[in-house]
C-alpha positions, 0 to 999 in steps of 0.5 A, spaced: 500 500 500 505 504 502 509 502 495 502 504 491 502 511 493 509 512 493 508 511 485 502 516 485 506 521 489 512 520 483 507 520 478 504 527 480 511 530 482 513 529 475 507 532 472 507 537 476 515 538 473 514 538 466 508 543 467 513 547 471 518 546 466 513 548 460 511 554 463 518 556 464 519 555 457 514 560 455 516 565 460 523 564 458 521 565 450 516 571 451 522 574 455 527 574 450 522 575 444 521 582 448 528 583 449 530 581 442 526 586 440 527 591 444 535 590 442 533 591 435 529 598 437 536 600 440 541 597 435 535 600 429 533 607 432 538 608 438 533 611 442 530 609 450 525 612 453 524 618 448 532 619 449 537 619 443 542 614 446 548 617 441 547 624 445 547 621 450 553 617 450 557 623 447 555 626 453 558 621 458 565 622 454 564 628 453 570 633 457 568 641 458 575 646 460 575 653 461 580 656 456 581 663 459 582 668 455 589 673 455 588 680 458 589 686 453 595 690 453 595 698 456 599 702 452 601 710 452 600 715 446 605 712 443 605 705 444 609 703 448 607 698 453 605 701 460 602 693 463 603 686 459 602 679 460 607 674 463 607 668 468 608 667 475 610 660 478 610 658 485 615 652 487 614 646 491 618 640 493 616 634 492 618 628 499 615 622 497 620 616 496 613 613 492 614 619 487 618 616 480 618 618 473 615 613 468 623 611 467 623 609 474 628 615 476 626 618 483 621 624 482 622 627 490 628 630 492 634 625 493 640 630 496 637 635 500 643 639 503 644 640 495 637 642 493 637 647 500 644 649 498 643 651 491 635 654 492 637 659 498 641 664 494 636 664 489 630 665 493 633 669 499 631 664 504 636 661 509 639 653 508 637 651 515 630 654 514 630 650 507 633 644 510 628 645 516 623 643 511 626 639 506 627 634 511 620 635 514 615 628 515 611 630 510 610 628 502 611 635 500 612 642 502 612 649 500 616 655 502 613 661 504 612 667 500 619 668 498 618 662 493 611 664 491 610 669 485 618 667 481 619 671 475 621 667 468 628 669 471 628 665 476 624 660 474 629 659 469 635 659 474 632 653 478 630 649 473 637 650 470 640 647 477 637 640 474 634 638 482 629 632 483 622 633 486 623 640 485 617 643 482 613 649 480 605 652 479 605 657 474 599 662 473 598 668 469 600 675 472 602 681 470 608 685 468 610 693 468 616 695 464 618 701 468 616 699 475 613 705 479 610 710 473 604 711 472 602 706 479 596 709 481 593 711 474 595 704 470 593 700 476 594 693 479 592 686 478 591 680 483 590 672 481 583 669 483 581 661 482 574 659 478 571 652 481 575 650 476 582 651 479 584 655 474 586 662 475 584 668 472 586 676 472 583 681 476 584 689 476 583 692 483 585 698 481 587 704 476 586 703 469 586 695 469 580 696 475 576 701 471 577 698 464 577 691 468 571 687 463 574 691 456 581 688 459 579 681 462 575 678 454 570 672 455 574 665 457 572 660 452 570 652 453 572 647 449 570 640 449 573 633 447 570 627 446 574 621 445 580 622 442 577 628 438 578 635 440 571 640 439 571 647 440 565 650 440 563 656 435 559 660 440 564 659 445 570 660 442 575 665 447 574 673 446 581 676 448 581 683 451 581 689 448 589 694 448 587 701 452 592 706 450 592 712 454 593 719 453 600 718 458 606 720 454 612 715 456 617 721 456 613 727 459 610 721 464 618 720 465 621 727 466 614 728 471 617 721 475 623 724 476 622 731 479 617 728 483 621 723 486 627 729 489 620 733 491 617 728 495 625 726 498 628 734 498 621 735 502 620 729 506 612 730 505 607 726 507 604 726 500 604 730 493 601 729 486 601 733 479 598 733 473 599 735 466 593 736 462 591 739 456 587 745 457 583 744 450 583 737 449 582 735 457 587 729 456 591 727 461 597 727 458 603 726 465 600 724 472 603 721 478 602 721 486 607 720 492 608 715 495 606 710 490 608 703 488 612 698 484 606 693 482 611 688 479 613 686 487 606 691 490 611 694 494 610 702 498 602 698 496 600 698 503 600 707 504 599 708 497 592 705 496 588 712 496 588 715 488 590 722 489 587 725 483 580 723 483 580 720 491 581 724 498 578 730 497 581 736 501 580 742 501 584 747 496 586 753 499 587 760 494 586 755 488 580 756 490 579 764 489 580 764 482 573 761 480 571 766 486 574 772 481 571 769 475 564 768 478 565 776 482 567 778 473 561 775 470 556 778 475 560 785 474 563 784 481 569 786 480 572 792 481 580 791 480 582 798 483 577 799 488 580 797 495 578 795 502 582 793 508 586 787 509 589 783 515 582 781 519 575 781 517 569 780 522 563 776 520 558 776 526 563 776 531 568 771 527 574 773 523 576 772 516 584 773 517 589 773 511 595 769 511 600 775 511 598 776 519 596 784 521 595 784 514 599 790 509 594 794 510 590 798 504 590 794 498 586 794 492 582 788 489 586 786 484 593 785 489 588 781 493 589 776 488 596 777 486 597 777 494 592 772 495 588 776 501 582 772 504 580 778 507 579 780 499 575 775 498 570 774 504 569 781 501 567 778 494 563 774 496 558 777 501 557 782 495 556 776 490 551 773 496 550 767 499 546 763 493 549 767 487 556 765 489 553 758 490 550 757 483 557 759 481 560 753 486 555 748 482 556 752 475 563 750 474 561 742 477 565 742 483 561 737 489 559 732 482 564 727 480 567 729 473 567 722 471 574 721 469 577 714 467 578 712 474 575 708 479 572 711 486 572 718 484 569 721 490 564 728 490 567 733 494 563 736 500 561 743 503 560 747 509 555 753 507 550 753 512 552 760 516 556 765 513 563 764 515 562 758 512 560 761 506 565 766 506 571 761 508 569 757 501 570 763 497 578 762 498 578 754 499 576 753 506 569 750 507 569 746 501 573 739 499 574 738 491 579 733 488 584 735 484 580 732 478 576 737 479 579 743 481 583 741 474 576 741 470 574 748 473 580 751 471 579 748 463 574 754 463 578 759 464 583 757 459 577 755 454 574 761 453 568 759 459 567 752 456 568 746 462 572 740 458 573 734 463 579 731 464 580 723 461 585 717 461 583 712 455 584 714 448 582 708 445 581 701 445 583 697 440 581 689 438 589 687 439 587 681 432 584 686 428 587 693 430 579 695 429 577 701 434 572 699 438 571 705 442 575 712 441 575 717 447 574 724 445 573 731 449 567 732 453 564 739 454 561 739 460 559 745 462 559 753 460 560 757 467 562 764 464 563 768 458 569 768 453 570 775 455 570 773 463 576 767 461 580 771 458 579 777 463 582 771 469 587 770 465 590 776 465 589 777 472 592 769 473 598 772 469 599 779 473 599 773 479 606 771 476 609 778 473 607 782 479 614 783 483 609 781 489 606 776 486 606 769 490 607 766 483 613 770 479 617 763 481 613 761 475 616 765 470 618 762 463 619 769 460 626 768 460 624 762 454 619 766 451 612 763 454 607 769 459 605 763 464 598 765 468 598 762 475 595 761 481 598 759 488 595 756 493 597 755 501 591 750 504 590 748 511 589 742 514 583 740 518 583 735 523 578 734 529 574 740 527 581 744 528 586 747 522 592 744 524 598 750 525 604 751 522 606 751 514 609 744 515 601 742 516 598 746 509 597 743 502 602 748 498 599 748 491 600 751 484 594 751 478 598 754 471 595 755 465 601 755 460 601 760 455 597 764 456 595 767 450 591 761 448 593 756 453 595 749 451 597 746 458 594 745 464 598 744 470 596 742 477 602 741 483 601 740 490 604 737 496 602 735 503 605 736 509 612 739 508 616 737 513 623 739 510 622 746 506 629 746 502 628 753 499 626 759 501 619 759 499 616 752 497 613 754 491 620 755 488 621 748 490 615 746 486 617 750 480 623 745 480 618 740 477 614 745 473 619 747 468 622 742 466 616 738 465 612 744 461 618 746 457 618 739 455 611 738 454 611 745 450 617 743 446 614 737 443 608 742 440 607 746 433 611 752 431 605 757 434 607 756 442 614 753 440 620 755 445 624 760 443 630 756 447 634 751 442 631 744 444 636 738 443 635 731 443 638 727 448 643 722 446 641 715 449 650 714 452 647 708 456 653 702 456 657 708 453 665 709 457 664 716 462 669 720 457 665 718 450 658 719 454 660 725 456 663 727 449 656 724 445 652 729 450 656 735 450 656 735 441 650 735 442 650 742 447 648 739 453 651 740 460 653 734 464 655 731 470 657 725 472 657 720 479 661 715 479 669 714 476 669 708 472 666 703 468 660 704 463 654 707 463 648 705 468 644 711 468 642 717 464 637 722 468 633 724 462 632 718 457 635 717 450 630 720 445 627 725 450 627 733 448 631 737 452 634 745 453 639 747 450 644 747 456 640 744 459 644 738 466 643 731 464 646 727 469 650 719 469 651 715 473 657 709 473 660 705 478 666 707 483 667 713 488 663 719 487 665 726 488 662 732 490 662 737 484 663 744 484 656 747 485 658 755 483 652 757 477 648 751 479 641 751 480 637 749 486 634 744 481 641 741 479 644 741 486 638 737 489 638 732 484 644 731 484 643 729 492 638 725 491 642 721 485 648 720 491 644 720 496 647 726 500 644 730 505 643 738 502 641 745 506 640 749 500 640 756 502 638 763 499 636 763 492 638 764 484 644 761 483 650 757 486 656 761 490 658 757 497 659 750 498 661 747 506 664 741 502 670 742 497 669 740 490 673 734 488 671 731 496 670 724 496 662 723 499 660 717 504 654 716 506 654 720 513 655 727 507 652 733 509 653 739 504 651 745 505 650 751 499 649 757 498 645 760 493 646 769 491 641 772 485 645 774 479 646 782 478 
């Protein structure tokens, strides 16, 4: 019995297995006719899901990279090269025993007293802090600023040493071929990273901050698939555009050096100057003390400030000539009716002109020779407050004059009581930057009509040459009548020919040119108090050059003398106006041509002393000579410029120095031969070398002090 159901048992399992089995089988056929179906939509249509499969894995081996685009070039009016491209490279060491090149050879740094001993004289970084590191329990090191941001030179130095595992990043970065010029008008880059580890250039000041996105260009992507690179037409790389600037090279270089012996003859606290011209409104020449070398960003931390369009302050007797052309225009001015000077009260407070007690009964027109504040209060209360304040607003200050630079700051005014309102009428009271008192001026030297000042001449695409946008000269205002500007220049003219004129230093009558000027001492406020004493004042100049249709524009100022090394500091700042506006005129037409012979400067660079002095004496020009051997290094005016006939052109060479004999010399030429031999100087007197302390043909050290004496001529 039990056998029997054992065989029912068996039989019912077998059935129920080929039942399985079959049902398996059609499962089984049903699938792969799907999926062989399906197989043949793919290999046929190459489409899943509505998605093109051909797409889609062109995608998954598809590689996008930004291909960063090369920044364009600043130049100067002639072309040369102001700001330029180049790299930067940060080294590293690499300490992993692990790291081999593909022949097996090591990849780290086998002999590390070798490599600290090689790399410390070229990095400045001592052998047992190289070795210190060098040695450390680490895979790979790096060594501080010092071996971060190597020029190509350097860069080229360490590889040539052949040393393993040393290794470099590069970066893009930007050069300046001549250092210090122009720092705060050129401007500064720095290096950004993008989430794609690449870095980019960026301007964070000047001109490379205020054209940033014309320099800057578009980045391009391009994409590889496979073994096949593609760049895509609507993203391909757009490089920067040049901008090239209304700076002159030379006269940008003449203008450096003159600032460089003011700004160390006074020890000031700051100075700028600024060459414009008067019809056009192009800056020309323009620099500040203290700046910077952007290539190393050293003097970058107390030099941020642009003077030019930032850091208002308040004008002092700049100020009073636009008083003298709203007191003309609104038939104010009577030149020859007088008042009393010294002190003038406003409701209980008083006006007090810089001359102390005063001199006494003067007349309207030696108020503006003699620069009186009292004159002017008296100006003003007859113009009226808001008349007076229409003519504030009329000749833009207290806008922005929208010049090629970035963060121009407004200016500001205190005009709510009637000191106030007096106090403006000769620069107190009212801060403007030089940008705008330059604009103001422009007026007077274009027949009433306001022109602003501005920096970018074009911008070209560097591939084709094409002009993409043309700076040109912007008439902004017209604040008084042809007949009004010629009347101040006249008057500006009288400031200078006047025997009691505070700006007869500024003569070029000697040279054939009549200069109209206006001088100006500002005092310095702080804490709601004017600090006391000439060594805290803004010592300034604003000349128009000629006078008869005037052709530059010209604006000095120095902040806080704290050394005065002539009798009257405005003789020291005419020390960087003529030789700068003598050039700048030399270089016009016919019709405001000196009548001085000018001469072209020899390049005796590289030349033997006796050979570069022979070349520019033939071409009659003076010469002196610090150094008693070797060949030429340096020339004080660079080959090619424009010089005076006569003019002292200064060389430096190797070994000693000695001390010339400074009879006939100008306080000009004594000062910059101190600062080309480092020498202490106490000038004394004025006109024309006659008494020295020291005797010509000493040897100078570095503890020389040289006393001079100056005598004019009879």
């Amino acid at each position: 019995m039990k056998q029997k159901k054992r065989r029912q048992l068996g039989k019912k399992i077998t059935r129920n297995g080929k039942r399985f089995g079959a049902l398996l089988f059609v499962g089984a056929f049903f699938v792969i006719l799907i999926m062989g179906g399906r197989l043949f939509q793919i290999a046929g249509f190459k489409v899943v899901n509505n998605h093109n499969l051909t797409a889609a894995t062109r995608l998954t081996f598809m590689q996008k990279e930004t291909v960063p685009a090369t920044r364009g070039q600043i130049l100067d009016s002639d072309g040369q090269v102001l700001a330029d491209n180049s790299t930067v490279y940060d080294m590293y060491a690499v300490l992993d025993k692990k790291q081999v090149t593909k022949t097996g050879k090591p990849d780290y740094v086998v002999d590390k007293k070798d490599a600290a001993q090689k790399l410390s004289g070229i990095l400045g970084i001592s052998y047992d802090d190289l070795y210190a590191q060098l040695t450390s329990n680490k895979l790979q090191v790096e060594f501080g600023p010092k071996a971060k941001n190597l020029s190509v030179d350097t860069y080229n130095k360490i590889k040539a040493l052949n040393l393993t595992g040393i290794k470099f990043n590069s970066q893009p970065s930007r050069y300046y071929p001549n250092n210090r010029m122009a720092s705060h008008i050129i401007g500064l880059t720095n290096s950004t990273q993008n989430s794609a580890g690449q870095r980019t250039l960026g301007g964070i000041l000047g001109i490379e901050a205020f054209k940033n996105s014309t320099l800057r260009g578009k980045d391009g992507i391009q994409t590889s698939l496979g073994n096949q690179n593609e760049t895509s037409k609507k993203n391909q790389v757009e490089n920067g555009n040049n901008v090239t600037l209304t700076l002159n090279e030379k006269l940008q270089a003449t203008l450096e050096n003159r600032m460089d012996v003011l700004f160390a003859g006074t020890k000031a606290k700051s100075a700028v100057a600024v060459l414009m011209e008067a019809k056009t409104g192009k800056i020309v020449a323009a620099t500040q003390r203290p700046n910077f070398d952007p290539n190393t960003q050293d003097g970058l931390s107390s030099a941020w400030e642009n003077l030019i369009n930032q850091g208002s302050f308040e004008p002092g007797s700049t100020m009073k000539t636009i008083t003298l052309a709203a007191a003309i225009q609104e038939g104010k001015w009577h030149p020859n009716a007088t008042y009393q000077s010294g002190t003038y009260d406003i409701n209980g407070q008083k006006v007090v002109d810089a001359f102390g007690n005063g001199e006494g009964i003067l007349t309207y027109r030696q108020a503006y020779e003699r620069s009186s504040n009292v004159g002017f209060a008296h100006l003003e209360q007859a113009l009226g407050a808001s008349t007076w304040e229409s003519y504030i607003n009329k000749f833009r200050f207290l806008k922005k004059t929208g010049m090629d630079l970035p963060n121009e700051e407004s200016g500001s005014m205190s005009f709510e009581q009637p000191i106030d309102q007096a106090n403006t009428a000769y620069g107190q009271a009212i801060r403007v930057t030089p940008a705008q008192l330059l604009q103001a001026y422009t007026a007077i030297a274009n027949g009433g009509k306001e022109i602003k000042p501005y920096l970018v001449d074009r911008v070209t695409n560097p591939e084709t040459g094409k002009v993409v946008y043309q700076g040109k000269t912007t008439q902004v205002a017209n604040p008084i009548s042809a007949s009004t500007a010629k009347q101040v220049l006249s008057l500006m003219a009288g400031v200078v020919n006047a025997d009691d004129g505070t700006a007869k230093q500024y003569s070029l009558a000697d040279v054939g040119y009549q200069v109209a000027a206006k001088t100006g001492t500002a005092q310095i406020s702080e804490n709601g108090k004017y600090l006391d004493g000439l060594t805290n004042d803004i010592h300034s100049v604003m000349a128009i050059v000629p006078e008869q249709n005037p052709k530059y524009i010209m604006y000095i100022a120095v902040r806080q003398p704290q050394v005065f090394p002539d009798a009257n500091i405005q003789i020291t700042l005419n020390n960087v106006f003529r030789p700068v506006i003598l050039q700048a005129l030399n270089d016009g037409d016919d019709s405001v041509k000196s009548k001085t012979n000018q001469v072209t400067v020899p390049d005796v660079k590289g030349l033997s002393i006796s050979q570069a002095e022979q070349t520019l004496q033939n071409a009659g020009l003076s010469v002196t000579t610090l150094g008693s051997s070797g060949t030429i290094s340096a020339q004080s005016i660079k080959g090619n410029q424009d010089a005076i006939k006569g003019q002292r052109v200064f060389l430096t060479a190797s070994g000693s120095v000695t001390v010339p004999d400074f009879s006939s010399w100008t306080k000009n030429d004594v000062l910059t031969w101190g600062y080309l031999a480092k020498v202490k100087m106490s000038l004394t007197g004025s006109g024309y070398g006659e008494k020295q302390s020291v005797t010509a043909g000493t040897a100078v050290t570095g503890q020389s002090k040289i006393s001079v004496n100056f005598k004019e001529r009879t």
